[in-house]
N, C-alpha and C positions, 0 to 999 in steps of 0.2 A: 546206912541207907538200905532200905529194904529192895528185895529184887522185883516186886509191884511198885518200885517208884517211876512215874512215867518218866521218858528217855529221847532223849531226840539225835537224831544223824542226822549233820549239815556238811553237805556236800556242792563242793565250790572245785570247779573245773579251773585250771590254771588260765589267767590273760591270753590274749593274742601274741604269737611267740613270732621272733626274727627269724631269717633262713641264711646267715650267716656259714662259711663256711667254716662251722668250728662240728665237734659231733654232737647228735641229739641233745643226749643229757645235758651240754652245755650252753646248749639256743636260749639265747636271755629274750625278754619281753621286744614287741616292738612296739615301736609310738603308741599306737591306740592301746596295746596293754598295759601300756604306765601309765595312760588315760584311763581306763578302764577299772583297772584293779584298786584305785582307791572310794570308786562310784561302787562296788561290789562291797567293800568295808560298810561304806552309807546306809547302804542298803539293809547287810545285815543288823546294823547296831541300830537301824529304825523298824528292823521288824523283831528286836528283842533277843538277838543271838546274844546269846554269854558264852560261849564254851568253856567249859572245863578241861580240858584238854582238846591242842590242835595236833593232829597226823599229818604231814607235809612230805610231800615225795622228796627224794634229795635232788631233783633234778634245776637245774639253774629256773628256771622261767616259774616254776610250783613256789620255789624259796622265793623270787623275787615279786609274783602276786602275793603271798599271805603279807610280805615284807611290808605291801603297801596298803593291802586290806587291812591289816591288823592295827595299825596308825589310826583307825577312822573307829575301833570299836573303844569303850569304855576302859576297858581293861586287859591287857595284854594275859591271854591265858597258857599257862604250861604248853610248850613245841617241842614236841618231838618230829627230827627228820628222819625222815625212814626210809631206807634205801631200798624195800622190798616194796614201797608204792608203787616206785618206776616200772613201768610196763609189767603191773599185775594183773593179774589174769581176777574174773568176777568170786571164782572160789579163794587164789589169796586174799583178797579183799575184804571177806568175808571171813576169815581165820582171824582178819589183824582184828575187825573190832568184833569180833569173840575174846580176844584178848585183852580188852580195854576192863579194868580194874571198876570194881561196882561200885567205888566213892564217887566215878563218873557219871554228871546227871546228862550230858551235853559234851556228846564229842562232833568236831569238825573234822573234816577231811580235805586236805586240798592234794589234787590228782589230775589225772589227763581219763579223756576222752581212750577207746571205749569204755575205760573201766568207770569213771564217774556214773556216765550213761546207763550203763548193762547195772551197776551196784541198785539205783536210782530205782531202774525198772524191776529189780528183780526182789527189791524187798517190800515197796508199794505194792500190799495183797488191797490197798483201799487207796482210794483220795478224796479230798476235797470238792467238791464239783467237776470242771471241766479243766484240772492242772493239770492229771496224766496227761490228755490228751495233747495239750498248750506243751508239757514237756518232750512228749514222745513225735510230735509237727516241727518244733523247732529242730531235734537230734541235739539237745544239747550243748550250744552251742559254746565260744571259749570267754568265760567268767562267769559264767552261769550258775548259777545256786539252786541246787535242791533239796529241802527241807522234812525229815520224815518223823515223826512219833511213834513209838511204841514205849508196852508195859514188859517190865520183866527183866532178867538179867542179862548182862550182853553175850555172855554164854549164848544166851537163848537165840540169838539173832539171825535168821537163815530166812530161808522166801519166802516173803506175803506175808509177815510179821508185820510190816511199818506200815503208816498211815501218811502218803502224800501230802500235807497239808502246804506247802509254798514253792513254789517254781521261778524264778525270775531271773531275766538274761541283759544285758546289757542295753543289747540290739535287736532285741525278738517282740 
């Protein structure tokens, strides 16, 4: 696959999580997230997501949205859990898919808020019509999909590279 093969980053913010007294990392979905996250699967596998590889935080509620979203797409694609998703900051975020292998045409990402958000904003140097805005009014809210294009290697990936092209939230 050449490094001018176009390239897409789908970024899917994890469901609506419980406040259970267990710690962070292991807050599972609550009701509207086990609602939610299979309506986010739909969603993508109707507006043509494949991935080739999914990135999933290791955190209970990240595993248990893809768990449900991924049921609803075509084809279940290579998961990797990554324990370095969990509260990473917008620069690691940016290292991990630097590091995503160039047989990847379509990687997804499923992550928490700020980092979905800040990743979203900060590699849309373009968009679509009026979806920045529609994404950056909502803040992103939890199950929300952000959809970006670019040309080039994932090496290459850093700010105002991507092309906004789909934003959609649940509840927004």
């Amino acid at each position: 696959m050449s490094v001018d093969t176009p390239r897409r980053i789908v970024l899917l913010r994890h469901a609506k999580a419980d406040w259970p007294q267990v710690s962070d990392h292991d807050r599972p979905l609550a009701e509207r997230g086990r609602a939610d996250a299979p309506v986010a699967g739909r969603w993508l596998a109707g507006a043509g997501v494949a991935p080739d590889l999914a990135l999933c935080s290791s955190a209970a509620r990240t595993r248990e949205t893809w768990k449900l979203a991924v049921q609803e797409l075509p084809q279940r694609p290579k998961t990797v859990y990554e324990e370095r998703m969990y509260e990473a900051s917008l620069g690691e975020l940016i290292a991990l898919v630097n590091e995503t292998p160039d047989d990847v045409a379509d990687l997804l990402l499923v992550g928490h808020n700020p980092g979905m958000h800040a990743l979203a904003d900060a590699l849309a140097g373009d968009a679509e019509g009026d979806v920045l805005a529609r994404m950056n009014r909502s803040g992103f809210p939890t199950c929300a999909v952000a959809v970006l294009t670019f040309n080039g290697s994932w090496k290459s990936v850093e700010h105002g590279v991507g092309r906004l092209v789909s934003f959609w939230a649940p509840h927004a």
